[in-house]
C-alpha positions in Angstrom: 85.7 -64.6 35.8 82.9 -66.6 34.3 81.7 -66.4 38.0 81.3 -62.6 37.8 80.1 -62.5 34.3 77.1 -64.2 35.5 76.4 -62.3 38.4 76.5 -59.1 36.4 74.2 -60.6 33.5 72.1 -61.7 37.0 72.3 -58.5 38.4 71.6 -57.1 35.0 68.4 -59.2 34.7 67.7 -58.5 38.1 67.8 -54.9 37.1 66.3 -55.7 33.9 63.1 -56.6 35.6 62.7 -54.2 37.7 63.2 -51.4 34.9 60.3 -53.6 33.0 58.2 -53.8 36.2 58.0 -50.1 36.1 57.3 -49.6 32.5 54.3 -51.9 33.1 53.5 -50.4 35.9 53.4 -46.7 34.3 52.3 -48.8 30.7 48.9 -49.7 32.3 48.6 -45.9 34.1 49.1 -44.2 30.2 46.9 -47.3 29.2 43.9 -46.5 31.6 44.9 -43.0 30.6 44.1 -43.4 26.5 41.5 -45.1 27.2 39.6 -42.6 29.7 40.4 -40.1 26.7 38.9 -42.3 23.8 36.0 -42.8 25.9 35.5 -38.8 26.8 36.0 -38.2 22.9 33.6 -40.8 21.9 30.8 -39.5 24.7 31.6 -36.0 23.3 31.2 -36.8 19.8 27.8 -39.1 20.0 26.2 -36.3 22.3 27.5 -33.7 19.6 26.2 -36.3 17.4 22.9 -36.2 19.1 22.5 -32.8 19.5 23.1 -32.4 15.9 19.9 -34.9 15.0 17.6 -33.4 17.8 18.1 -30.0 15.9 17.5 -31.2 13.1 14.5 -32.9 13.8 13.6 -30.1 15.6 13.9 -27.7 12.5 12.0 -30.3 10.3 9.4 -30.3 13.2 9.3 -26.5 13.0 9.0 -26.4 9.1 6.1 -28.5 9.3 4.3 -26.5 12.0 5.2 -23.3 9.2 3.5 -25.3 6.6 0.8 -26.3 8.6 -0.3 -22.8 9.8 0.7 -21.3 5.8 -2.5 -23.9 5.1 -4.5 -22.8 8.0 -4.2 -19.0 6.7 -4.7 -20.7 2.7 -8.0 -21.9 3.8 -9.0 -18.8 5.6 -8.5 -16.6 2.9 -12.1 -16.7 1.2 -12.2 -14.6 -2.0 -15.6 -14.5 -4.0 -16.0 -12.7 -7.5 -19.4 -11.5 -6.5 -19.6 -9.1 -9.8 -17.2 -8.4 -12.8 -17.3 -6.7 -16.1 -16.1 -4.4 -18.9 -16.3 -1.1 -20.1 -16.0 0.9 -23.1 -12.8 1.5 -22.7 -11.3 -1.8 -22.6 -11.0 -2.3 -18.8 -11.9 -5.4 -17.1 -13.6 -4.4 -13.6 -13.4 -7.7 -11.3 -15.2 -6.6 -7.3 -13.7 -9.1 -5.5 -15.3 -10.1 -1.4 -13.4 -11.5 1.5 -15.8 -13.5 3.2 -12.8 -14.9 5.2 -11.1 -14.2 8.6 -7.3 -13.7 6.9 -6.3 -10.9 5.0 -5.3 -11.4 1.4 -2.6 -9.5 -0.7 -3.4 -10.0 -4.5 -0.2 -10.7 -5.8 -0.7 -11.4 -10.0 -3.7 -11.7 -12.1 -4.0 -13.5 -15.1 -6.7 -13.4 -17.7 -6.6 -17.1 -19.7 -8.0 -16.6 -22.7 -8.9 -20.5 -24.0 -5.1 -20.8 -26.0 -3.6 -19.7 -22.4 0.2 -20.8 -22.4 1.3 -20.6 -18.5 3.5 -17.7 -18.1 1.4 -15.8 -20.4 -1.8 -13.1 -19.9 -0.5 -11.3 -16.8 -2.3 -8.4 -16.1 -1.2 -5.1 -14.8 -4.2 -4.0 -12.2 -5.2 -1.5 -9.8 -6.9 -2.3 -6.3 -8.9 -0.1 -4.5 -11.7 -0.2 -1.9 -15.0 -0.4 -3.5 -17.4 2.5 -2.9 -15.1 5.0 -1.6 -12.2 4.7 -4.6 -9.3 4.1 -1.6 -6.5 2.4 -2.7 -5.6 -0.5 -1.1 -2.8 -2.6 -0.8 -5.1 -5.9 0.6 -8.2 -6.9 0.7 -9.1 -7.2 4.6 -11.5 -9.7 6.1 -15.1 -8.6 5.4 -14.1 -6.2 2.5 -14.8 -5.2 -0.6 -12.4 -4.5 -3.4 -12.6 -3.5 -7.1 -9.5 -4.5 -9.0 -9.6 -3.0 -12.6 -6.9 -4.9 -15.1 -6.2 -2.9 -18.0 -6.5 -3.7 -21.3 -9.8 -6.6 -21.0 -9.3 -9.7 -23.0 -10.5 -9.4 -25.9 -12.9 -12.7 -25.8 -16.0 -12.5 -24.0 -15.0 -15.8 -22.2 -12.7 -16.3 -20.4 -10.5 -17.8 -17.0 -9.7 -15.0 -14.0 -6.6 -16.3 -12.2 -6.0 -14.2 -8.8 -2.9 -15.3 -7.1 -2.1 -13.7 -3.4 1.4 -13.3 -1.6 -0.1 -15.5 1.1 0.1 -18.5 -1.7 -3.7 -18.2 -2.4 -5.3 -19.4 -6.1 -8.5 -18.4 -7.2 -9.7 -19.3 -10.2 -13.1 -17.7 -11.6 -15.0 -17.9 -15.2 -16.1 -14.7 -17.0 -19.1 -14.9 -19.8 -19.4 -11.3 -20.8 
């Protein structure tokens, strides 16, 4: 009986192993397995990674070339005061020239009288071509514009501060 009793614990060992000699088998398959995945999600997630950078950079690159030209149109926007002055009525006539190659929308004017508090003197004014008495919404390269601001400061000297949509600042003295 003890006989026996080791040739089933044998034949259970025996059977033993080979049950464990296929987990091993199929433990290194599900191994090479996980490891194939980890290293598909890993790829997949640096490339995402990668992609995610290169668009950025390549937004930040494409903001800069924004800023760059906004500049380039800046400095092409050449306004001149050539004459300005006011009448009886309180007005304050300003004929304004662009000399430059960009088109320029006047966006606010503001008449800093020598207490100016930024925020403060913004002028209300009208635009039109000069000459003719056209409106106009911008002043075109190589035109000339009269922009009347109603009511004139009542100093007689005095800053003329001409902002444009574009992001232009002019910045002009009156001595009336």
């Amino acid at each position: 009986m003890l006989h026996t009793l080791h040739f089933k614990v044998f034949a259970f060992t025996f059977f033993g192993e080979f049950v464990s000699r296929l987990f091993v088998r199929r433990r290194a398959v599900s191994e090479i397995v996980g490891a194939v995945l980890v290293a598909m999600i890993t790829i997949a997630m640096a490339v995402a990674y990668v992609m995610a950078g290169r668009s950025t950079a390549q937004s930040q690159v494409l903001s800069m070339v924004d800023l760059i030209r906004a500049a380039e149109r800046r400095q092409r926007q050449l306004l001149s005061l050539t004459y300005a002055y006011k009448d009886g009525s309180g007005n304050l006539h300003l004929f304004i020239y662009n000399y430059g190659s960009e088109t320029s929308t006047p966006d606010k004017l503001y008449l800093a009288e020598p207490t100016y508090v930024m925020g403060s003197g913004q002028y209300t004014f009208d635009m039109k071509q000069a000459g003719t008495n056209t409106p106009v919404p911008c002043i075109g390269s190589k035109q000339l514009v009269e922009l009347t601001a109603t009511p004139a400061p009542s100093q007689n000297q005095f800053d003329i501060i001409l902002t444009t949509a574009e992001g232009g600042i002019f910045i002009w003295k009156f001595q009336g």
